[in-house]
DSSP file (Angstrom, degrees, kcal/mol; ACC not computed):
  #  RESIDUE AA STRUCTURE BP1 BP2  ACC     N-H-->O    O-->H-N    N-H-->O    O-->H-N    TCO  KAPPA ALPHA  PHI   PSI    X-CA   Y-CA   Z-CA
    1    1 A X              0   0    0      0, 0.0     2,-0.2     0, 0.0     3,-0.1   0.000 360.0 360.0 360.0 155.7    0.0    0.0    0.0
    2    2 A X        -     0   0    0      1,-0.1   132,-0.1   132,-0.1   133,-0.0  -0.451 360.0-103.4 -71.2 141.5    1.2    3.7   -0.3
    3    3 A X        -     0   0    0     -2,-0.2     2,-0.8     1,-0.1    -1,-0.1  -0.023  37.3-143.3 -50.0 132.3    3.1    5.3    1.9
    4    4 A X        -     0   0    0      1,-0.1     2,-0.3    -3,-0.1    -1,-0.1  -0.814   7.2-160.6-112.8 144.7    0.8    7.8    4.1
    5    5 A X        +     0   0    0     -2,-0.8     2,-0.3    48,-0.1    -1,-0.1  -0.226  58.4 103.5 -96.3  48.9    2.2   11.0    5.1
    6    6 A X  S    S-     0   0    0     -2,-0.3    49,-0.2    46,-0.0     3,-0.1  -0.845  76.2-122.1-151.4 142.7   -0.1   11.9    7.9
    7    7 A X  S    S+     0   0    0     47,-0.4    23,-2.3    -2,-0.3     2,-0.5   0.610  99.3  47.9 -56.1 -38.3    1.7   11.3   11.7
    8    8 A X        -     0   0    0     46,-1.1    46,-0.3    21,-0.2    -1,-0.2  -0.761  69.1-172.7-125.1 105.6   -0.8    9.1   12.6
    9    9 A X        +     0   0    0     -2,-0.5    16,-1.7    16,-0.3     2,-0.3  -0.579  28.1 129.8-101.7 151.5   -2.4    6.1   10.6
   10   10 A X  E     -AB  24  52A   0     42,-1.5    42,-4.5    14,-0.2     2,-0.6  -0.951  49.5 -83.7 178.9-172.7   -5.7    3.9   11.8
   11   11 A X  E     -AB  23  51A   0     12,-1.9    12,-1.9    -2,-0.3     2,-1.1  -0.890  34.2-123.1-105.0 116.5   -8.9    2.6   11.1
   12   12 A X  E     +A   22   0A   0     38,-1.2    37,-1.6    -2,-0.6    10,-0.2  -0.477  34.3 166.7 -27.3  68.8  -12.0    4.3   11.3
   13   13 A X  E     +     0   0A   0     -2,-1.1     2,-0.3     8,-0.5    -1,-0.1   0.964  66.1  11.9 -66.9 -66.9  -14.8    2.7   13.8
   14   14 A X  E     -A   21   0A   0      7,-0.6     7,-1.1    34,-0.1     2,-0.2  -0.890  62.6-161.4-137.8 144.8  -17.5    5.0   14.4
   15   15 A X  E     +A   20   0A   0     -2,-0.3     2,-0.6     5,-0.3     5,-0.3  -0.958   8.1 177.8-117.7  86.2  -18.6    8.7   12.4
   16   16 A X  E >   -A   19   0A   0      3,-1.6     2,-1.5    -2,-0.2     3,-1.4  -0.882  62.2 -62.8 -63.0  79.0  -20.6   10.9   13.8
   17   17 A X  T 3  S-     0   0    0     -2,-0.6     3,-0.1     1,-0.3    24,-0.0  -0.414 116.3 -17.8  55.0-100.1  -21.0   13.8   11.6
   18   18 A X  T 3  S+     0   0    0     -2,-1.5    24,-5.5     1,-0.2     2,-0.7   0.373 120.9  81.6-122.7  -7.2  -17.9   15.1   11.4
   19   19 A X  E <   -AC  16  41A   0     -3,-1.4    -3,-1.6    22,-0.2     2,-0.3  -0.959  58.4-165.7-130.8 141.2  -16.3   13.8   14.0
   20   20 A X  E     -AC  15  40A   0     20,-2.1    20,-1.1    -2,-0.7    -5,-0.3  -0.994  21.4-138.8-128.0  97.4  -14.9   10.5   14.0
   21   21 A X  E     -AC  14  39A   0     -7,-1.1    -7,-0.6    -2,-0.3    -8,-0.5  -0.451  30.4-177.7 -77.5 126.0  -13.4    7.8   16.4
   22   22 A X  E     -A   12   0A   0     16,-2.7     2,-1.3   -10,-0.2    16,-0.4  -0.974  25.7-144.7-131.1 131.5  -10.5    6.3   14.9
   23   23 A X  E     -A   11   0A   0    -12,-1.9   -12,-1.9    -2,-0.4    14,-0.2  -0.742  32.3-141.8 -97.3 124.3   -8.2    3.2   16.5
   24   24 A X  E     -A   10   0A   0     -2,-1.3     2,-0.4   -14,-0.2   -14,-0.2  -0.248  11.2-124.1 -80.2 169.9   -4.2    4.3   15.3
   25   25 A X     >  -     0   0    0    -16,-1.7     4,-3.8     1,-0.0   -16,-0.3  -0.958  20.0-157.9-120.2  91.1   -2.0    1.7   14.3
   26   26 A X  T  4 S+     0   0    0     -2,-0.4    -2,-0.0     1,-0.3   -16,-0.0   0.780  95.6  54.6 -73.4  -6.5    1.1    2.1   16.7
   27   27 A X  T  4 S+     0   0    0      1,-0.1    -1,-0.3     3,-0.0    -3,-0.0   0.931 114.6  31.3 -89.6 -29.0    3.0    0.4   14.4
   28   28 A X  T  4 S+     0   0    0    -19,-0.1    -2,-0.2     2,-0.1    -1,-0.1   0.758 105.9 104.4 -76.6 -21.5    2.3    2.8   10.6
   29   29 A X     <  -     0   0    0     -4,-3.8     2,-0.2   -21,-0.1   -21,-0.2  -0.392  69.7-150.5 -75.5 164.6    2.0    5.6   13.4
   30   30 A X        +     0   0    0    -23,-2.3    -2,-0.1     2,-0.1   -23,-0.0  -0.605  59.2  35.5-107.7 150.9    5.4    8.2   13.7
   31   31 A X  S    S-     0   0    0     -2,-0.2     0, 0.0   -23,-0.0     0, 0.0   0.395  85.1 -85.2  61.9 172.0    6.2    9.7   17.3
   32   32 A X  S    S+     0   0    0      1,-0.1    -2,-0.1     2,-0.0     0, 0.0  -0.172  97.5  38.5-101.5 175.3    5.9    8.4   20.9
   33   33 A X  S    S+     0   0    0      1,-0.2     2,-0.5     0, 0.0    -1,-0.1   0.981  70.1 172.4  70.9  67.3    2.9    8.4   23.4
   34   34 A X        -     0   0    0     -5,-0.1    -1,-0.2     2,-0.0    -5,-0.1  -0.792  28.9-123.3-122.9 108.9    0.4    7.6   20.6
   35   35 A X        -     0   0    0     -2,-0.5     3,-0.1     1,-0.2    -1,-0.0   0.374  11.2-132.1 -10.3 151.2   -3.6    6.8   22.2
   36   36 A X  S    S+     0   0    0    -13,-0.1     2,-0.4   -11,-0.0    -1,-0.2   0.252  94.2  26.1-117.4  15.6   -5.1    3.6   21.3
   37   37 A X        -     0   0    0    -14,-0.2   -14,-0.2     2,-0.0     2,-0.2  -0.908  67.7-175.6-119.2 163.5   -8.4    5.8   20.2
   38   38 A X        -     0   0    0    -16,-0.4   -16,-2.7    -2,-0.4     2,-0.5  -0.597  19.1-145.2-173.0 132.3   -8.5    8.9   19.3
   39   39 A X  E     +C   21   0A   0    -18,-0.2    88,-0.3    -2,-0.2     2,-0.3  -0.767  38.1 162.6 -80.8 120.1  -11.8   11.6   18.4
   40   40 A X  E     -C   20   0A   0    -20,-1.1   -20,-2.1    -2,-0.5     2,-0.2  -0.920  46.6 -94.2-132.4 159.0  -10.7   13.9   15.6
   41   41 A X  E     -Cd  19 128A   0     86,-2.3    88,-2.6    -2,-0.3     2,-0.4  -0.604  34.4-162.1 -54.7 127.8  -12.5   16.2   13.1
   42   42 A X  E     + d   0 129A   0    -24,-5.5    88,-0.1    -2,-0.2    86,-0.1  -0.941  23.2 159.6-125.8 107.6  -13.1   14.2    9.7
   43   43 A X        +     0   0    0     86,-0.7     2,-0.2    -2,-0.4    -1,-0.1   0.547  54.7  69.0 -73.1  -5.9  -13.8   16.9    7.1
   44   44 A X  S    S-     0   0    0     85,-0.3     2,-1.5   -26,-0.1    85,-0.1  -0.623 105.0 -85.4-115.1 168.9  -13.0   14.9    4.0
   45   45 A X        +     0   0    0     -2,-0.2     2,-0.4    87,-0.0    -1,-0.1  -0.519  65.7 148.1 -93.9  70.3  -15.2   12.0    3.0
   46   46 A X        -     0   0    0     -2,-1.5     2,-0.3     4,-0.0     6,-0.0  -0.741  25.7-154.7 -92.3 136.9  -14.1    8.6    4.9
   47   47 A X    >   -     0   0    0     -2,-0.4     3,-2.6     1,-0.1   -35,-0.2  -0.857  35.9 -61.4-121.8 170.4  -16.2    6.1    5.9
   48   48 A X  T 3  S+     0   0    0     -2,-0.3   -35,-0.2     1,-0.3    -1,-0.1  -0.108 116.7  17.4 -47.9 106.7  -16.5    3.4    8.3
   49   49 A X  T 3  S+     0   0    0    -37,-1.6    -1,-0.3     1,-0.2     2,-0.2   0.106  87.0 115.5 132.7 -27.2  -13.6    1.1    7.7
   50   50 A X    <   -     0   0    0     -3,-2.6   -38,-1.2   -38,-0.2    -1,-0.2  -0.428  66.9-105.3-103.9 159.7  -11.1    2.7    5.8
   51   51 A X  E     -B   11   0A   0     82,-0.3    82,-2.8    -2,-0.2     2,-0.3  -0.459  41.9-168.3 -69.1 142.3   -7.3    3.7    7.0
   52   52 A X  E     -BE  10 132A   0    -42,-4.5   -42,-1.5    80,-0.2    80,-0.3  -0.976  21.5-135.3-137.6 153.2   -7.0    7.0    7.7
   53   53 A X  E     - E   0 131A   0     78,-1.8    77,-1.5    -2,-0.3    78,-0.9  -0.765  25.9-170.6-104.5 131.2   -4.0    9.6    8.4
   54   54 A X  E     + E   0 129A   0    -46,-0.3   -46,-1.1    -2,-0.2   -47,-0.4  -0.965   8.5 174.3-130.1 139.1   -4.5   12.0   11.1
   55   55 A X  E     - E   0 128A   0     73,-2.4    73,-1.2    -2,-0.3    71,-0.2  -0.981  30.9-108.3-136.3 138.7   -2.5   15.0   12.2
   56   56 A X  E     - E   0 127A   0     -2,-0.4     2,-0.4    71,-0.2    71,-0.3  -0.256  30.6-167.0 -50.2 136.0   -2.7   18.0   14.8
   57   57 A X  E     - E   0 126A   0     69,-2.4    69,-0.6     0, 0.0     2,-0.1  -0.940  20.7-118.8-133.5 141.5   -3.4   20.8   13.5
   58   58 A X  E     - E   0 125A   0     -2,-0.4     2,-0.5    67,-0.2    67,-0.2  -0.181  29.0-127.4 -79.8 141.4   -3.0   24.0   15.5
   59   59 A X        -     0   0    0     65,-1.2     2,-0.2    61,-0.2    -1,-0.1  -0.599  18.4-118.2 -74.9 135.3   -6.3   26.2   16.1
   60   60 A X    >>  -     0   0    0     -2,-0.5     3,-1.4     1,-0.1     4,-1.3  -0.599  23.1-139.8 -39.0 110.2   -6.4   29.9   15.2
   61   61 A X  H 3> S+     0   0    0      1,-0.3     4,-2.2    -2,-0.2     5,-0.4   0.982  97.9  39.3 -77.8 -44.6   -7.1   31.7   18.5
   62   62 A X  H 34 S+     0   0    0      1,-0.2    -1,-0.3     2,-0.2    -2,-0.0   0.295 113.4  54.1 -75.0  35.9   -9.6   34.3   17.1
   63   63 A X  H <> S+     0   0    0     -3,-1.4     4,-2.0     3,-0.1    -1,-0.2   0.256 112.4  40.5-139.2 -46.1  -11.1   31.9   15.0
   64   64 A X  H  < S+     0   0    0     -4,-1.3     4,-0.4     1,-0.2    -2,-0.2   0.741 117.3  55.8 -89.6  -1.8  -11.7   29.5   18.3
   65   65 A X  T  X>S+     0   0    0     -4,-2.2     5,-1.3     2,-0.2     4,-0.7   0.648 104.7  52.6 -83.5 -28.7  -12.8   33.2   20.4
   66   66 A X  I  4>S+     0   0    0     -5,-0.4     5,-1.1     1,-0.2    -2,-0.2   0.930 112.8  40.8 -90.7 -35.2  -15.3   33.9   17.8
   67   67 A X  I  <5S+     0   0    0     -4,-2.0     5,-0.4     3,-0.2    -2,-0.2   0.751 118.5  48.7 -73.1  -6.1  -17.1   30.2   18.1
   68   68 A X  I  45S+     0   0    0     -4,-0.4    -1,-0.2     3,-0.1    -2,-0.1   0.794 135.1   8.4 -87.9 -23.2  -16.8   30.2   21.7
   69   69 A X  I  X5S+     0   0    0     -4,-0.7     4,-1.0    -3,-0.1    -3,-0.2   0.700 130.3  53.8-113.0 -64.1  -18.3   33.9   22.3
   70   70 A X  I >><S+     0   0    0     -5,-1.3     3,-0.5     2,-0.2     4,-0.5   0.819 102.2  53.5 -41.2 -48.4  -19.6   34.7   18.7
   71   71 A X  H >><S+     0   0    0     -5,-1.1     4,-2.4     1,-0.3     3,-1.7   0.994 109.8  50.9-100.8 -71.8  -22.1   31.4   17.8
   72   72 A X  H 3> S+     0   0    0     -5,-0.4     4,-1.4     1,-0.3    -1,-0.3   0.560 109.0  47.3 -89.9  12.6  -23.9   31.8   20.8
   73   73 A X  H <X S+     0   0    0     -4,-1.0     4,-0.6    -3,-0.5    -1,-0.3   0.473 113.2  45.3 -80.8  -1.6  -24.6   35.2   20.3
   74   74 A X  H XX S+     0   0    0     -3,-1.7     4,-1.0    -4,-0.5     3,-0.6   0.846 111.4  54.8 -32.1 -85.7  -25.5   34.9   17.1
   75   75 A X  H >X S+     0   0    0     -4,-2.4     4,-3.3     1,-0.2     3,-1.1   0.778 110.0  50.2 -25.6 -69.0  -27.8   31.6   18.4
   76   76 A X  H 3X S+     0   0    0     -4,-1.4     4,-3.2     1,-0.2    -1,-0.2   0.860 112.6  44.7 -61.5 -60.4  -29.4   34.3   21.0
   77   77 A X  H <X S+     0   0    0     -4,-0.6     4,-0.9    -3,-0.6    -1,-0.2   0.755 122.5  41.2 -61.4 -26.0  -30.2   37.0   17.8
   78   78 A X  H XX S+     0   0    0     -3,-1.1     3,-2.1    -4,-1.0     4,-1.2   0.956 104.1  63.7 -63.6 -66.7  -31.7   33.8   15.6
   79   79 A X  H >X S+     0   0    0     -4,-3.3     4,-2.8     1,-0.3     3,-1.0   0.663 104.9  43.9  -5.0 -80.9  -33.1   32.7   18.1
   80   80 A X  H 3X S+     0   0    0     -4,-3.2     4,-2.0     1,-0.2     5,-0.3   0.800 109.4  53.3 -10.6 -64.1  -35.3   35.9   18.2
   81   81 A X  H << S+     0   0    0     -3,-2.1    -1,-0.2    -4,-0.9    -2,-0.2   0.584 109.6  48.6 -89.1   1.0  -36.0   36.0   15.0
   82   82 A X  H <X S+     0   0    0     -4,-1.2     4,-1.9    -3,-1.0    -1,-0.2   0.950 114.1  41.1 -73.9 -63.1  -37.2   32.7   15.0
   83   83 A X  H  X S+     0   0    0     -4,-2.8     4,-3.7    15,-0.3    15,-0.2   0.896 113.3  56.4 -40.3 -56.7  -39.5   32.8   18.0
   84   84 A X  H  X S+     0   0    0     -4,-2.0     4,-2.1     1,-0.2    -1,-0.2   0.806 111.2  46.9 -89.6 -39.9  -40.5   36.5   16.5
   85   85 A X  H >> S+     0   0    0     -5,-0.3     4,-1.4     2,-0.2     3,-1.2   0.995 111.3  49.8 -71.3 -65.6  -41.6   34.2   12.5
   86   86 A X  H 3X S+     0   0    0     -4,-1.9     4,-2.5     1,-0.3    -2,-0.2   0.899 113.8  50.6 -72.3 -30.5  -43.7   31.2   14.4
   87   87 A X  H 3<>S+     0   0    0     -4,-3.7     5,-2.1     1,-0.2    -1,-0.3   0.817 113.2  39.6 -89.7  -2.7  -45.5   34.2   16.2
   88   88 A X  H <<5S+     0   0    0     -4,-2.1    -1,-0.2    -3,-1.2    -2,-0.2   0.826 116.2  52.7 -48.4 -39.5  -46.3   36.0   13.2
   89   89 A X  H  <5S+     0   0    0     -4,-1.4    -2,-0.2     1,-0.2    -3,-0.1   0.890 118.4  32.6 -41.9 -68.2  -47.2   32.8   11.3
   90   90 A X  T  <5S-     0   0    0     -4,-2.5    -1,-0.2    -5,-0.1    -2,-0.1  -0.072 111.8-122.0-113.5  18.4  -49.8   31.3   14.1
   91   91 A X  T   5 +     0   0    0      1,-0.2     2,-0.2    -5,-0.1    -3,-0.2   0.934  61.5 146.3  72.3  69.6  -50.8   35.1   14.8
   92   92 A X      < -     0   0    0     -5,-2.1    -1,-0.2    -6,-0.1    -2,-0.0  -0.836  61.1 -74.6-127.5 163.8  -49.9   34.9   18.5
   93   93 A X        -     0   0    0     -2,-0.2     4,-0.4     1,-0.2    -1,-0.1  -0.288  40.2-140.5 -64.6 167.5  -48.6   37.0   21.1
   94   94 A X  S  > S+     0   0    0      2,-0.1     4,-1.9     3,-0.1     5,-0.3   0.711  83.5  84.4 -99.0 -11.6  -44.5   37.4   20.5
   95   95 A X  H >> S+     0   0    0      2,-0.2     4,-1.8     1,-0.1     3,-0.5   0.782  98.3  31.5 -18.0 -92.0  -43.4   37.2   24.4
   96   96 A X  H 3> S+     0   0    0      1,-0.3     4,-1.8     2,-0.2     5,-0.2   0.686 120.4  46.6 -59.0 -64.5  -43.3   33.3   24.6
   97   97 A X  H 34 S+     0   0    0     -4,-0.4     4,-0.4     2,-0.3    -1,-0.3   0.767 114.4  46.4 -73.6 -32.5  -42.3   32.2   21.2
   98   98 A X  H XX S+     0   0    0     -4,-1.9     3,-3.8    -3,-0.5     4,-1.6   0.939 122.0  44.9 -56.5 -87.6  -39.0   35.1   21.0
   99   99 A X  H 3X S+     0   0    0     -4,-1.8     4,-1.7     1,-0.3    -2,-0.3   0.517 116.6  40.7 -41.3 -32.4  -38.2   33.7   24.7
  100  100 A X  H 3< S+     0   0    0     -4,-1.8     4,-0.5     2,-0.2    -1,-0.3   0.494 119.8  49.2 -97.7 -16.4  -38.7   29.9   23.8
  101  101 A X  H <> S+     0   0    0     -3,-3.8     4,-2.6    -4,-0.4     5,-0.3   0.821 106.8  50.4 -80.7 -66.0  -36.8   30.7   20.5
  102  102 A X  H >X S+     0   0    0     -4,-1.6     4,-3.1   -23,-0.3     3,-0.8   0.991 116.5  50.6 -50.5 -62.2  -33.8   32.6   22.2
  103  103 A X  H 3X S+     0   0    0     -4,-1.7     4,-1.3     1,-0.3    -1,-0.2   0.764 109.6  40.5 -54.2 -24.6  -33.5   29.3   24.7
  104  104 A X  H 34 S+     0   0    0     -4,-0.5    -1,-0.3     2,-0.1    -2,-0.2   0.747 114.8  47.9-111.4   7.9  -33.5   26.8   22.9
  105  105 A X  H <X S+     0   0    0     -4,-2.6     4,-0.9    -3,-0.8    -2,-0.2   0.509 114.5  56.6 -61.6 -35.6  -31.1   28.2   20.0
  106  106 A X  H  X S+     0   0    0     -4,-3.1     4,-0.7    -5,-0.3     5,-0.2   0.868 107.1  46.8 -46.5 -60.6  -28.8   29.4   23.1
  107  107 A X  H  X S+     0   0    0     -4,-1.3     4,-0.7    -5,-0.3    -1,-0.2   0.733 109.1  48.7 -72.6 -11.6  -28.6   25.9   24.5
  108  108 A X  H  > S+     0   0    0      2,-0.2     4,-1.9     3,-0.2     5,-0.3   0.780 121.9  43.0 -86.7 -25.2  -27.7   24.0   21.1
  109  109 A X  H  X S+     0   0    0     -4,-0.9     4,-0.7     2,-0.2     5,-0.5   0.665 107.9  52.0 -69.4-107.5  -25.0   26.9   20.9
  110  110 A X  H  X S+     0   0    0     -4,-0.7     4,-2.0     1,-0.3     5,-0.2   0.595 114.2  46.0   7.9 -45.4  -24.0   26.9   24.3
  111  111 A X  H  X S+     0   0    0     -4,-0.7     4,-2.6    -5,-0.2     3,-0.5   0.992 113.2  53.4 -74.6 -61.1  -23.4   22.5   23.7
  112  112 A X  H  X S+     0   0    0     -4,-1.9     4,-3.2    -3,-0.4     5,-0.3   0.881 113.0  42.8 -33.8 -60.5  -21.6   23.4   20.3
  113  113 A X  H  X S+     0   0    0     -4,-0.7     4,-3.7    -5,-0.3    -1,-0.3   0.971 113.3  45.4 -63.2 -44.1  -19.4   25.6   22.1
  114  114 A X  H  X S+     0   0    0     -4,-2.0     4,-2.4    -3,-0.5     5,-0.5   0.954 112.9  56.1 -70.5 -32.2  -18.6   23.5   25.4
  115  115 A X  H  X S+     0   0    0     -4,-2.6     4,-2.7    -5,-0.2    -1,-0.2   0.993 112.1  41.9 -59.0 -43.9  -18.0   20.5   22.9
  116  116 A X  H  X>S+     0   0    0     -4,-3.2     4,-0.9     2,-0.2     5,-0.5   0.894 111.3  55.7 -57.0 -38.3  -15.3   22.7   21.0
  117  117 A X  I >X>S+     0   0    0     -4,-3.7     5,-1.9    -5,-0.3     3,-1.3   0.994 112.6  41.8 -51.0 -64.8  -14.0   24.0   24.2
  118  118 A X  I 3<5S+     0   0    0     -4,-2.4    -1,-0.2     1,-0.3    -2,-0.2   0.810 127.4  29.7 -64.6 -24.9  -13.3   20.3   25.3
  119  119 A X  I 3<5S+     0   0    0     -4,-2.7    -1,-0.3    -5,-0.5    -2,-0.2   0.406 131.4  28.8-106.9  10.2  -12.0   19.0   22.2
  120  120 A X  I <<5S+     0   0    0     -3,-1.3     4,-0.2    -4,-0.9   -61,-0.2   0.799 118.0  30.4-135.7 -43.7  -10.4   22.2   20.6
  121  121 A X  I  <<S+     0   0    0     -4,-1.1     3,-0.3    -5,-0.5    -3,-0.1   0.758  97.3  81.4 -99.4 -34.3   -9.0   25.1   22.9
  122  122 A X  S   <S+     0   0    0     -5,-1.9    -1,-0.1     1,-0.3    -4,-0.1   0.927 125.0   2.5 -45.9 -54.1   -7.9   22.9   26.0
  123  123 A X  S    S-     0   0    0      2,-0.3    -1,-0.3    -5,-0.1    -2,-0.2   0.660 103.6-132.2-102.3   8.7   -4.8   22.0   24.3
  124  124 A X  S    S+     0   0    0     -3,-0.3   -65,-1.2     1,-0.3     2,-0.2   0.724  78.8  78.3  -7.0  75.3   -5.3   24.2   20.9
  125  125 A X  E     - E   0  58A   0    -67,-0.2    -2,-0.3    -5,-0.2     2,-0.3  -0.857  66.9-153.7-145.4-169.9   -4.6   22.1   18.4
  126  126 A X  E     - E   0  57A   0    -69,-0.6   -69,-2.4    -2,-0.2     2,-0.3  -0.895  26.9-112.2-147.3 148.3   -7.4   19.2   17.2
  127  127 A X  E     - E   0  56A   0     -2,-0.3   -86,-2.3   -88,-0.3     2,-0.5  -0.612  40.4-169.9 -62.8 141.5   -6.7   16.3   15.7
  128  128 A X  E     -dE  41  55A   0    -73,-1.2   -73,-2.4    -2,-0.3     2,-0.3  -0.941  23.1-129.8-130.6 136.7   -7.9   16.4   12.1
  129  129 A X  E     +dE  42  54A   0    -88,-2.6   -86,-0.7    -2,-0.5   -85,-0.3  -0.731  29.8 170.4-103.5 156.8   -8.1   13.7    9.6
  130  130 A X  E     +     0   0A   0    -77,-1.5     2,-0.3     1,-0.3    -1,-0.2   0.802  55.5  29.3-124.3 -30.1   -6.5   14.9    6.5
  131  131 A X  E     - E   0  53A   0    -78,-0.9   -78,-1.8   -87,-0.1     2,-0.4  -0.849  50.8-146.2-129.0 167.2   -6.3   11.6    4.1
  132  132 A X  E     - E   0  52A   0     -2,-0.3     2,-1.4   -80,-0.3   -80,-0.2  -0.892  41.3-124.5-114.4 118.4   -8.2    7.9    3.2
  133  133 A X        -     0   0    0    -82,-2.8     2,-1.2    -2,-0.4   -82,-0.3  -0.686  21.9-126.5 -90.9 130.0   -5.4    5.5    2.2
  134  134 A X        -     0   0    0     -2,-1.4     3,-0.1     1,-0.1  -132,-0.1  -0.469  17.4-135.8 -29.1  26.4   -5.7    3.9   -1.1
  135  135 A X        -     0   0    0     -2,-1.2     2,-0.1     1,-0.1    -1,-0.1   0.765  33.7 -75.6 -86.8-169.7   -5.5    0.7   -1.3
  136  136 A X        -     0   0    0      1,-0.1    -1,-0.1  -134,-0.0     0, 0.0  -0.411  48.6-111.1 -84.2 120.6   -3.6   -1.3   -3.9
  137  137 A X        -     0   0    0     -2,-0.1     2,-0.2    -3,-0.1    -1,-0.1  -0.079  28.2-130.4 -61.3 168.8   -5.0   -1.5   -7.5
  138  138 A X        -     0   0    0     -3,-0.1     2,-0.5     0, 0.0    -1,-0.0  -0.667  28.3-156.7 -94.5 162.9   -6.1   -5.0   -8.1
  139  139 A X        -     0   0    0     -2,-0.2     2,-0.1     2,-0.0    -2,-0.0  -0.984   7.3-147.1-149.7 124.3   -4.6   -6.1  -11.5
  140  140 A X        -     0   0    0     -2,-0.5     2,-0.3     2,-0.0     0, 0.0  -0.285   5.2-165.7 -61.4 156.1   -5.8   -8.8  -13.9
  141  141 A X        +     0   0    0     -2,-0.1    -2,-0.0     1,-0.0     0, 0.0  -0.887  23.3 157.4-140.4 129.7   -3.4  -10.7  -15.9
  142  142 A X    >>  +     0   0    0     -2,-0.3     4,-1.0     2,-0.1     3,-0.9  -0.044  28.3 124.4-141.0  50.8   -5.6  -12.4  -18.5
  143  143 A X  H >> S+     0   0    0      1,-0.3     4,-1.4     2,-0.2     3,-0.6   0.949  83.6  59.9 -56.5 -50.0   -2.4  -13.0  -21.2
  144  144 A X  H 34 S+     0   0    0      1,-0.2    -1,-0.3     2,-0.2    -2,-0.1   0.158  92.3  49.8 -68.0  26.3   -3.9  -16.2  -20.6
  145  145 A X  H X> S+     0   0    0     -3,-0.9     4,-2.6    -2,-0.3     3,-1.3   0.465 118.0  47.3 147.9 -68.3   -7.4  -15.8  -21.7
  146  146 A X  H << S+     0   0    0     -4,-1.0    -2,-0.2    -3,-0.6    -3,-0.1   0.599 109.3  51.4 -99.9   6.1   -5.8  -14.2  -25.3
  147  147 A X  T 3X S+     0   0    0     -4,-1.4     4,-1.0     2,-0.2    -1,-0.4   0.807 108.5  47.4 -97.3 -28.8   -3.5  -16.6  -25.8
  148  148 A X  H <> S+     0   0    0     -3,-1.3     4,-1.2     2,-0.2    -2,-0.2   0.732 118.5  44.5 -77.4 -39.1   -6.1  -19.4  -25.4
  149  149 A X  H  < S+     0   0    0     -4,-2.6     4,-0.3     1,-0.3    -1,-0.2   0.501 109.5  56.5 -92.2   6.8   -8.4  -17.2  -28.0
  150  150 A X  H  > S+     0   0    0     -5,-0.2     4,-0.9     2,-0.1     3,-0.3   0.822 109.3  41.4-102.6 -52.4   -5.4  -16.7  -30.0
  151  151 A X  H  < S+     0   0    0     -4,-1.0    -2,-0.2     1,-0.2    -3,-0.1   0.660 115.0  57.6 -89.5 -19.9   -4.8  -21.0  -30.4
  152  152 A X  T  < S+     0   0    0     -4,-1.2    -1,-0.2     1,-0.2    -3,-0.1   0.770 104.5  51.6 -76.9 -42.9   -8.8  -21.3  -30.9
  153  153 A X  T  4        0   0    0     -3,-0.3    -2,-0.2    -4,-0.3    -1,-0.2   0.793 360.0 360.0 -61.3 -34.5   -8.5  -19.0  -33.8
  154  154 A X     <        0   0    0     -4,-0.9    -1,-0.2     0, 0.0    -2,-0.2   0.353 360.0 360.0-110.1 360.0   -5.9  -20.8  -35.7
């Protein structure tokens, strides 16, 4: 199989979205201390089974400041305008539905965030999977096959 350039090689058990439990391979992996699981971000399109290459990659701090602070203030202003749509809609007062809007767009932010916190800023970098290894083409040989229709012919 081809050589994978990624720090960390394993197999892919379970996908969740985008994130992905993978068990490395201590022996294709490079550098010491290496988990026998590990949860990374899988942006690229692997599925359950195939070897995969993982590497840290370091987070951008205003980039991890704006999902921690930003998204659920954001969440809080959808929120609004959400609640603020179902009561136009069903022609109701806008109290209840803004407030029931802002909370419970707040709390799916608010989990989003603490999940990035715990997997992203503690140490800030994330493991990220960056490639799917190939595996080896299969190759026919079928010289025999035309060599048989070659002695049938003559």
């Amino acid at each position: 199989m081809a050589e994978m350039r990624a720090e960390l090689v394993g197999l892919l058990i379970e996908k969740h979205g985008e994130r992905a439990k993978i068990k490395l391979d201590k022996d294709k992996s490079k550098g010491e201390k290496i988990p026998k699981y590990l949860e990374a971000w899988c942006p690229i399109n692997a599925k359950v089974g195939d070897v995969v290459g993982v590497e840290y990659q370091e987070m951008n701090k205003r980039k991890m400041q704006m999902i921690l602070y930003g998204f659920p203030v954001l969440s809080v202003i959808a929120g609004a305008v959400f609640g603020n749509s179902i009561a136009v809609f069903f022609d109701i007062d806008k109290t209840m539905p803004v407030m029931l809007g802002v909370v419970i767009w707040l709390l799916v932010a608010v989990n989003y965030a603490r999940i990035f916190k715990r997997d992203a800023v503690r140490e800030g970098v994330q493991p990220v999977v960056i490639e799917i290894e190939a595996p080896d083409p299969i190759v026919f040989d079928d010289t025999e096959d035309e060599n048989e229709k070659k002695q049938e012919m003559s």
